[in-house]
Structure formats: C-alpha cells, structure tokens
C-alpha positions as CSV (number, residue, x, y, z in Angstrom):
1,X,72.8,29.4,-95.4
2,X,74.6,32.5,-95.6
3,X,73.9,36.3,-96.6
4,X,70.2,36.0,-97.3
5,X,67.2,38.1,-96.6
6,X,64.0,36.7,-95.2
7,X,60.8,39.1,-94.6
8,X,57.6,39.6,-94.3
9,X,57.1,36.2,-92.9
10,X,53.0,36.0,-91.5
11,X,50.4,33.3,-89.2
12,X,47.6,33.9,-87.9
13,X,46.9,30.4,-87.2
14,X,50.3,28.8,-86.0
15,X,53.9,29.7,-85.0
16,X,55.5,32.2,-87.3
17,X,59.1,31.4,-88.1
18,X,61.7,33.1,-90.0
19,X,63.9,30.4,-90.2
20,X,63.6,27.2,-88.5
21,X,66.5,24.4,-87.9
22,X,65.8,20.6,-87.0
23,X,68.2,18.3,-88.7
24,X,71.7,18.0,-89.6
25,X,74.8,20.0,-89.5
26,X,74.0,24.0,-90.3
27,X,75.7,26.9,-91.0
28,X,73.6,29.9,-90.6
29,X,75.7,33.3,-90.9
30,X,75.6,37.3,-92.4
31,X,71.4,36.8,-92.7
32,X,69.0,39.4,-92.3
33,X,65.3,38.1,-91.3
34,X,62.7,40.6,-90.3
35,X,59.1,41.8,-90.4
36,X,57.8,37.9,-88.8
37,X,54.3,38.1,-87.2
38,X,52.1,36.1,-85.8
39,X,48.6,37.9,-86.1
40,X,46.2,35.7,-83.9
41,X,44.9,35.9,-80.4
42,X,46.1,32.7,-79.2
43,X,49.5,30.7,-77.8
44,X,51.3,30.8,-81.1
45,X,54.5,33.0,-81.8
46,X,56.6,34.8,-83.9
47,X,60.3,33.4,-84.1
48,X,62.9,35.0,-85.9
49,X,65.3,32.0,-86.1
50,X,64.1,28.8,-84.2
51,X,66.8,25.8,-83.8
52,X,65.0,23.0,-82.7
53,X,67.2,19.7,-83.8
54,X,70.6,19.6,-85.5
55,X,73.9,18.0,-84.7
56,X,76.0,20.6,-84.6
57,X,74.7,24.0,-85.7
58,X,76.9,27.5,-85.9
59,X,75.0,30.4,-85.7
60,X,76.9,34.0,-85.9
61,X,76.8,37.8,-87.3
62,X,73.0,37.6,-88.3
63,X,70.5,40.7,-87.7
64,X,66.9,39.6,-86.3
65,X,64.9,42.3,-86.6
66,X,61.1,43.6,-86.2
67,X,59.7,40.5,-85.1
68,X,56.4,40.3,-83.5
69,X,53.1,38.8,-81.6
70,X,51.3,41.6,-80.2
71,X,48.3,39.5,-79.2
72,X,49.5,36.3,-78.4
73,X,48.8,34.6,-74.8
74,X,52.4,33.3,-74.7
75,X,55.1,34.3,-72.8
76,X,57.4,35.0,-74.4
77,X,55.2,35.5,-77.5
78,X,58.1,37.2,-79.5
79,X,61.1,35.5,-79.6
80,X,64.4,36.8,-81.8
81,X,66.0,33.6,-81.2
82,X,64.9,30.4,-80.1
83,X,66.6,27.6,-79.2
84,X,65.1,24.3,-77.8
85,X,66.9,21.5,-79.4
86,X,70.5,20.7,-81.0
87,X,73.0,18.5,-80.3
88,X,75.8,21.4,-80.1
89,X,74.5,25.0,-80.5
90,X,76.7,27.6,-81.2
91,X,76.0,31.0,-81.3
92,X,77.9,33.7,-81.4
93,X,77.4,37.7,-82.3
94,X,74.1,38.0,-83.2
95,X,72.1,41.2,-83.4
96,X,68.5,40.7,-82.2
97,X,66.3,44.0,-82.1
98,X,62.8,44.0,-80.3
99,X,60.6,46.9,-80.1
100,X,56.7,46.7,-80.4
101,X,53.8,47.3,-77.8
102,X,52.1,44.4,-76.4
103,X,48.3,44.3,-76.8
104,X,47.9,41.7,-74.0
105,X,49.2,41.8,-70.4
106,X,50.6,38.2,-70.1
107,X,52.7,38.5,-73.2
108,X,56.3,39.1,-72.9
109,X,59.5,38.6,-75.4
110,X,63.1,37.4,-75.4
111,X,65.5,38.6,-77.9
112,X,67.2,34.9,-76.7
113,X,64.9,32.5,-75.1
114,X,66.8,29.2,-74.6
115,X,64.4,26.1,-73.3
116,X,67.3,23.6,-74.2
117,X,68.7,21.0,-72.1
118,X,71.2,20.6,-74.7
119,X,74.7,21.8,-75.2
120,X,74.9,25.5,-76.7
121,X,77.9,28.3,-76.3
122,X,77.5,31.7,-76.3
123,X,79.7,34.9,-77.3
C-alpha cells in the first residue's frame, strides 16, 4: 500500500485503527493517515497504524498524524504506531505527530508503542 490518504477514521465502541496489518508480506510506504478517534470512556484506542501479524512487513516515510483518545482508561490510549505482532518488522523514517489534551488522568500516548516479542528494526 503506497501513497494513500486515510482520515477521519471514528469508534466509540472499540479500537479505532487507521490501518491495521495481520497477515502476509506488506509494503506500507509515502501514506498519510490522520484524524483517528476513539470517542468512548472506556479501554479502547485510537491507532494510527497497528501491525499485529505479518511475515515480513516494511514500513517507511509515512506521516501519522492527529490521532486521538482523549477519554480512554488506557495507557497508552493514543498510539501513532503500534506494533505487537510480525514475524520481521521493519520500520524505518516515519513521521508520527501527537498533540491533544487528555481528559483522564491515567491516559497517556506513544507516538511508537512496541508490545512485540517479535523481531522488528528501527531507523
């Protein structure tokens, strides 16, 4: 998947994701994903790219943008990247921006949160 846009992406009942990737061997480069909320009160979150399976999966030059989860009990509740699965991750110069005010005291956010026993390089 290459030079896309993907925006104004919205839960208030489960995970928001602005792309997700769980099988197979993936490309992902030059994409723009912003404006991804989750709007509930709960432990879901907002996810501007989640890779959570794959063989091998290359992940460079995208911009992650204006993602949010003001009032989710999570922490992290915003996350610009997540990774938590993958045979072999790689990512490499990415451009994650996070700026919005928390409306709960527990919730926190990661422009990279990595929960992944697996394999991954970074640059």
């Amino acid at each position: 998947m290459y030079s896309n846009t993907l925006f104004d992406i919205s839960s208030s009942i489960s995970d928001a994701y602005g792309f997700a990737i769980s099988s197979g061997t993936n490309t992902i480069y030059k994409n723009k994903i912003y404006n991804v909320r989750y709007t509930g009160t709960s432990t879901y979150t907002a996810n501007g790219l989640t890779i959570s399976g794959g063989v091998l999966n290359n992940v460079y030059n995208n911009y992650i943008f204006d993602i949010k989860a003001t009032s989710s009990t999570s922490s992290p509740g915003t996350k610009g990247m997540n990774i938590s699965g993958g045979t072999t991750d790689n990512v490499f110069y990415n451009t994650v921006y996070l700026d919005y005010t928390s409306a709960v005291a527990s919730n926190s956010s990661a422009a990279l949160y990595v929960s992944s026993p697996y394999y991954t390089r970074f640059a």
